[in-house]
C-alpha positions in Angstrom: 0.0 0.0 0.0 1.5 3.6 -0.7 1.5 6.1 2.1 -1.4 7.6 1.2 -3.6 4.5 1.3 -2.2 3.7 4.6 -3.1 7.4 5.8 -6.8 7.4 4.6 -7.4 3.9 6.0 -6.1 4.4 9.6 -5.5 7.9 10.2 -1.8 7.9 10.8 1.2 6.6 8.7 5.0 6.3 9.8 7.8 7.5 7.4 11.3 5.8 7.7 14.4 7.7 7.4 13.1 11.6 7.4 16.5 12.8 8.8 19.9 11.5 9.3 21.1 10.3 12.5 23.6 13.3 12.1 20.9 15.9 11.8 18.9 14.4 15.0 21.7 14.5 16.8 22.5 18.5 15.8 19.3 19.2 16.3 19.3 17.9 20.0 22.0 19.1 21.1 20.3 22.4 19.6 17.4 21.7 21.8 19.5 21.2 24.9 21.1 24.1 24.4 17.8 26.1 24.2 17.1 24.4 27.2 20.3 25.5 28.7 20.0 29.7 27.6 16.8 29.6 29.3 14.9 29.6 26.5 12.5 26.7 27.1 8.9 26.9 29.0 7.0 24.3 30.7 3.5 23.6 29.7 0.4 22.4 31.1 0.0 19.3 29.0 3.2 17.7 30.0 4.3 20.0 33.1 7.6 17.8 33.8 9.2 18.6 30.4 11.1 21.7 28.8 9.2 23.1 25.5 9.9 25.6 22.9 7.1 27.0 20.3 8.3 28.1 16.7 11.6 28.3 17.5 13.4 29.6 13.7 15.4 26.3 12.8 12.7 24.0 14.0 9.7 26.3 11.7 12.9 25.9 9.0 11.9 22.1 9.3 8.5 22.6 9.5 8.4 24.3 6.0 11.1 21.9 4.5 8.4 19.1 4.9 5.2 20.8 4.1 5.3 19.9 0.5 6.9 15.9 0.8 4.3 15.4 3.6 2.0 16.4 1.8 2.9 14.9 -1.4 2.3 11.1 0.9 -0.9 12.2 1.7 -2.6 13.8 -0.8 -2.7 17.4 0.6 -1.8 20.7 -0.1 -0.2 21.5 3.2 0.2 24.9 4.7 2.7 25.3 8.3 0.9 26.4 11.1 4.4 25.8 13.8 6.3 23.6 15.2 6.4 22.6 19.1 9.6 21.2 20.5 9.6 18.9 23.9 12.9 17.5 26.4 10.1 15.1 27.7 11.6 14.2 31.2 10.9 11.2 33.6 7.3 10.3 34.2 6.0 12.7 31.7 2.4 11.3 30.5 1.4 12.7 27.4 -3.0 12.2 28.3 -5.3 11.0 24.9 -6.2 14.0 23.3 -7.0 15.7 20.0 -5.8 18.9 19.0 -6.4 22.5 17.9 -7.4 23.4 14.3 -4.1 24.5 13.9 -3.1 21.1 14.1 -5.3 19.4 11.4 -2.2 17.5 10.0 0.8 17.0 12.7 4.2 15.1 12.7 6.2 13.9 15.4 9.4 13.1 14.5 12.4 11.7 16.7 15.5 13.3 17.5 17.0 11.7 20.2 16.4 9.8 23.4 17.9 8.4 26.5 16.1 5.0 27.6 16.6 0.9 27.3 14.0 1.9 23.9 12.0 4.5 22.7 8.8 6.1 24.1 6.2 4.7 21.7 3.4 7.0 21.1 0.0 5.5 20.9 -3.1 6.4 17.9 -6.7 5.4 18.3 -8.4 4.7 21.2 -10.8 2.2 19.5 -7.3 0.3 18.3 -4.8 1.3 20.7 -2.5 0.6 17.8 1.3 1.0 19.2 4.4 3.3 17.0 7.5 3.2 18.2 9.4 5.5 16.3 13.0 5.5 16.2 15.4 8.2 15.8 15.1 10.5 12.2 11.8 8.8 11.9 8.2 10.4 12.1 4.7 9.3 12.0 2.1 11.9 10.5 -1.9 12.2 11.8 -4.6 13.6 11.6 -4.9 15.3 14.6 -8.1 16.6 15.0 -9.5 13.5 14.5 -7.0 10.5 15.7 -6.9 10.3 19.6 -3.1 10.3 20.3 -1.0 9.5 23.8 1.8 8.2 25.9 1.6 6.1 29.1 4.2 7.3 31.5 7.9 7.5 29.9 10.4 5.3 31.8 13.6 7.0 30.5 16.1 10.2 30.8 15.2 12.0 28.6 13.2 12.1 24.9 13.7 15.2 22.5 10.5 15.2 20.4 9.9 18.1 17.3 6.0 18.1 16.5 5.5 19.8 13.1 2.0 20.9 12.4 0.1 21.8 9.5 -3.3 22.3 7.6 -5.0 21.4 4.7 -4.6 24.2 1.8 -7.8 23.5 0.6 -9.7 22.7 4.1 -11.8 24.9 6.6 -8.7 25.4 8.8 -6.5 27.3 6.0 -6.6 30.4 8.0 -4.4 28.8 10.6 -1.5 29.2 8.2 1.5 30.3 10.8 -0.7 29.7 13.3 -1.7 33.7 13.4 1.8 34.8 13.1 3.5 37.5 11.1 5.9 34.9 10.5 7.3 31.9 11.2 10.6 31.4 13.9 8.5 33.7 16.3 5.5 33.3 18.7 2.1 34.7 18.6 2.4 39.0 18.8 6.5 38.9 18.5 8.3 40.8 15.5 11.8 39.5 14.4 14.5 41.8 14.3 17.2 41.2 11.5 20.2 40.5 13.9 17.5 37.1 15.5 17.7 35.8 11.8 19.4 32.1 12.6 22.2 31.8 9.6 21.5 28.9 7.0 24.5 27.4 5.4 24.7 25.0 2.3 26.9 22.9 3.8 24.6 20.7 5.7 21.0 22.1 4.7 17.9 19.9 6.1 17.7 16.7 4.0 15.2 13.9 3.4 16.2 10.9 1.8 13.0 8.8 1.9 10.4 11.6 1.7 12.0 13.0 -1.2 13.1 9.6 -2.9 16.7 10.3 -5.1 16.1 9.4 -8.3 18.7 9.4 -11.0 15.8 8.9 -13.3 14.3 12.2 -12.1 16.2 15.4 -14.0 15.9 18.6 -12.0 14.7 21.3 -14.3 13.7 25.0 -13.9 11.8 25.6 -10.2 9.5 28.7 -9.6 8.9 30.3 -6.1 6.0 32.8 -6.2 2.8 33.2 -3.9 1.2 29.7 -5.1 4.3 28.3 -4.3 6.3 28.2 -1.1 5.5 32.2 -1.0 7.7 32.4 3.0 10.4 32.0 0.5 9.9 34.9 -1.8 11.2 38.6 -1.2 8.7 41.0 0.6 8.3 44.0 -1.5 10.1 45.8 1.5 13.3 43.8 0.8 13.3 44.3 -2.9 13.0 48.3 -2.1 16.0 47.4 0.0 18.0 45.9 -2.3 17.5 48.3 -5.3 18.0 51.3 -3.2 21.9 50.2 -2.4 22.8 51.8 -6.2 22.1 55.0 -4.7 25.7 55.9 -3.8 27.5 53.5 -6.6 28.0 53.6 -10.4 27.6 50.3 -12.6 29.3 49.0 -14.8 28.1 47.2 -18.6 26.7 44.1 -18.1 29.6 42.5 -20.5 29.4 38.5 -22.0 32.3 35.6 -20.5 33.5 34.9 -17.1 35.1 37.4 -15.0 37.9 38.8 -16.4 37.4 37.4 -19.7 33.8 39.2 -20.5 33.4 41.3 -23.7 31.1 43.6 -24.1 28.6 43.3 -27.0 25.2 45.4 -26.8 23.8 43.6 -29.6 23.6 40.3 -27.4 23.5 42.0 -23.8 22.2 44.8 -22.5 22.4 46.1 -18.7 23.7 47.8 -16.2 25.4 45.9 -13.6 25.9 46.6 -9.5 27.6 43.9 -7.9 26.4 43.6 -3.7 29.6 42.0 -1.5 29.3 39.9 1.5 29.4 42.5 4.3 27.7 43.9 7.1 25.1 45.8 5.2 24.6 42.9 2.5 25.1 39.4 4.8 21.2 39.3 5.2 20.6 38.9 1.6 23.3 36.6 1.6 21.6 34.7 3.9 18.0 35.0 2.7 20.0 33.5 -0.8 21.4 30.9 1.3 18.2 29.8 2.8 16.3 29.3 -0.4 19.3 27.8 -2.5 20.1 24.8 0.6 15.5 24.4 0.7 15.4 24.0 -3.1 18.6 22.2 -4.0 17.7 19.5 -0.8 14.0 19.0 -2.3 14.5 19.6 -6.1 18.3 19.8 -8.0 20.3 17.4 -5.3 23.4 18.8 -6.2 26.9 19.1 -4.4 27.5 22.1 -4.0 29.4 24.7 -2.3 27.2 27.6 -1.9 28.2 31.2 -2.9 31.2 32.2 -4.4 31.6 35.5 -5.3 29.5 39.0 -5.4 25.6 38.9 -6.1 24.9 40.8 -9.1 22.0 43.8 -9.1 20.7 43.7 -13.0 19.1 46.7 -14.1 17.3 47.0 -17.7 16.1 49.9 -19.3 15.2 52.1 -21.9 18.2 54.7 -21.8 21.2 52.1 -22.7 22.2 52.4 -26.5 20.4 49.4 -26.9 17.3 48.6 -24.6 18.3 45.9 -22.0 17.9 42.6 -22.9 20.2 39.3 -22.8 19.7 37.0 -25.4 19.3 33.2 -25.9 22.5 31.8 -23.7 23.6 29.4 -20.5 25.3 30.1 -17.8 27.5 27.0 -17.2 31.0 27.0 -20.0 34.7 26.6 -19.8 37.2 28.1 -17.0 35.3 29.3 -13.3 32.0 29.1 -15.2 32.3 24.7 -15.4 31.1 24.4 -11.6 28.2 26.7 -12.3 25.3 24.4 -10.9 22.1 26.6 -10.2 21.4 29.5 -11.5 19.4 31.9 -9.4 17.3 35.1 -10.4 15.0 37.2 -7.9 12.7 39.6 -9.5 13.0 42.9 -7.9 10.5 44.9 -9.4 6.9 45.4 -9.7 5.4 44.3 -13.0 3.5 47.4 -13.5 6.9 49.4 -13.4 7.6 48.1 -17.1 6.9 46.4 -20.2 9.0 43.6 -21.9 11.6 42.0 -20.1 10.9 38.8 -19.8 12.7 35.9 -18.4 12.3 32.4 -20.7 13.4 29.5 -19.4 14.2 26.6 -22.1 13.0 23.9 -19.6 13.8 20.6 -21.4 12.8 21.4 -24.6 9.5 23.3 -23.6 10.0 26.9 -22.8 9.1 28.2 -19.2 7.8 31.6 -19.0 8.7 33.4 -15.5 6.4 35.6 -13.0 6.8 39.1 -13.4 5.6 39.2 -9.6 7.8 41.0 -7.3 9.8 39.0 -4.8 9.6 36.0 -6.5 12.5 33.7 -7.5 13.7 31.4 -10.6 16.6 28.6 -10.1 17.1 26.4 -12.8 20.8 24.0 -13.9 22.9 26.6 -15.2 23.2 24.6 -18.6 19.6 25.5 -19.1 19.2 27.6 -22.4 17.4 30.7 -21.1 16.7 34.6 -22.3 15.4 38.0 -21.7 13.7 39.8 -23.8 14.0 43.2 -24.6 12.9 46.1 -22.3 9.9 47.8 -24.2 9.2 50.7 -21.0 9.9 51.2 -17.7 13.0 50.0 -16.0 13.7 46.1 -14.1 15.5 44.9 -11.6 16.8 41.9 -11.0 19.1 40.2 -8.1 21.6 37.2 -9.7 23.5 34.8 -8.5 24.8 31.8 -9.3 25.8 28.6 -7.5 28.6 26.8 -7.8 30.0 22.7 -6.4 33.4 21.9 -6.1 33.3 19.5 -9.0 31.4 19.6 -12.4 27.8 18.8 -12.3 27.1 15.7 -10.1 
């Protein structure tokens, strides 16, 4: 039976193998030392244990396996947040059902301390028994599954509960769980220096929820507001970016790798700002970080490195010699440009502030027209044949980068 079947026929379904050993192990110590900073609460559900609600790297998770969850059992997810637990000794966990907000809930595993693992128990009709090793998780419908545990007989158990509801359900409005966004609680604001730093190095992975596939070829990925929208750039951030060309001059967008490039207007047209790594730019460094290491664990599967060099700042107009535009190309070739892996473009602008312009994507021999919405973000293999067309009015921005492994593309 698939995972779905087993869902709809008993309510709950275990997935094998949803994190490494390595990762569970990170993430408790993680959880211990939120326990240690002070940072964790008691609760009156299971008064002897330490808790934390929508912590940032464990909401990261939560929105990491909205869409695979979903995919194994037919449903559109949408986060709600996550709820962490230290479960201590004699901790009873009473049958209950939960809130709206909780429609669809994991509990997944990280560690534990005890001769074996706390099982959890579903149904009170069937009393049916999951034991749930470490990286493992079971998924359930919460509102409707009675859920438990008799009194635990170990140290300690660190428990992550990842809750979500059905796109398409009476409960949609419980996306973020009323929050402004996630990694915060209910009526907090997050300041830019709270932002926890996501690497590429070890981003969150999945290797049974997300099967790897060398049959499957990655191909051009779209992040708007149907799709994975916390991802996008507010419009706030876009003003951001743009408004750092205030005190520069650009240079011609030119054709080639660095230090190689030629300039030919005929082919490319644009005006180019490149954005360092430092104090004023590491946020959208990290905000490119984040979305790369989320897309490349769950769509390309690459080895990569991360970032590189500068970010580039693209702007197209009207007042160049010859309207901006960049014709058909790739970004992948000989020299630096051979560990080119994903290319990444965020559209900057609104679409009403020009006409023309377009980003094509030549995705496997059909072509992929992009949003024009602003905030949203394109990644496609940088051996992908793609173009924009020429400005017609207005002017466009557009933030670049792209991604590169150690090796050629593997």
């Amino acid at each position: 039976m698939t995972p779905k079947n087993v869902f709809d026929q008993q309510g709950y379904v275990v997935l094998k193998d949803a994190l490494s050993k390595q990762q569970c192990q990170e993430l408790t110590d993680y959880m211990f030392k939120l326990h240690e900073e002070g940072k964790t609460e008691k609760d009156e559900q299971c008064p002897l244990s330490d808790s934390i609600y929508g912590d940032p790297i464990f909401d990261d998770l939560l929105q990491k396996f909205a869409e695979p969850i979903g995919q194994h059992i037919g449903k559109k997810l949408l986060p709600t947040y996550t709820y962490a637990r230290i479960y201590r000794p004699g901790e009873i966990l009473h049958p209950h059902k939960d809130r709206p907000a909780c429609q669809y809930s994991a509990t997944l595993t990280l560690g534990y301390d005890a001769r074996m693992v706390w099982p959890i128990y579903f149904d009170e009709q069937k009393e049916s028994i999951v034991h749930l090793e470490v990286g493992e998780l079971a998924v359930y419908s919460g509102c409707d599954v009675m859920h438990w545990r008799p009194a635990f007989k170990g140290k300690w158990q660190v428990q992550v509960f990842l809750h979500y509801v059905d796109a398409n359900g009476p409960y949609a409005s419980e996306h973020k769980d009323g929050r402004s966004e996630f990694g915060i609680k209910k009526g907090e604001q997050i300041q830019s220096n709270q932002r926890k730093d996501v690497h590429f190095h070890q981003p969150i992975r999945n290797g049974i929820m997300i099967p790897s596939n060398d049959k499957d070829f990655p191909g051009y990925l779209q992040i708007a507001s149907d799709n994975m929208p916390e991802l996008m750039f507010t419009k706030e951030e876009c003003e951001k970016i743009t408004s750092l060309t205030d005190e520069f001059y650009p240079g011609a967008a030119s054709i080639g790798t660095s230090g190689n490039g030629t300039l030919n207007r005929e082919i490319r047209s644009a005006q180019i700002y490149l954005l360092d790594n430092d104090n004023e730019n590491k946020w959208i460094f990290d905000k490119v970080a984040q979305i790369v290491a989320i897309c490349n664990a769950g769509h390309f599967d690459y080895e990569i490195m991360g970032i590189t060099h500068s970010l580039q700042l693209i702007h197209y107009t009207t007042n160049d010699p010859v309207n901006g535009h960049y014709n058909w190309h790739i970004d992948s070739g000989p020299g630096e440009a051979a560990t080119r892996k994903i290319s990444f473009t965020a559209q900057l602008s609104p679409p009403d502030d020009y006409t023309g312009c377009e980003l094509h994507v030549n995705d496997h021999a059909g072509t992929r027209l992009a949003t024009k919405e602003q905030g949203s973000v394109h990644l496609f293999p940088s051996y992908m044949p793609h173009q924009v067309t020429s400005i017609e009015s207005g002017e466009r921005w557009a933030l670049v980068i792209w991604v590169h492994g150690s090796r050629r593309f593997r």
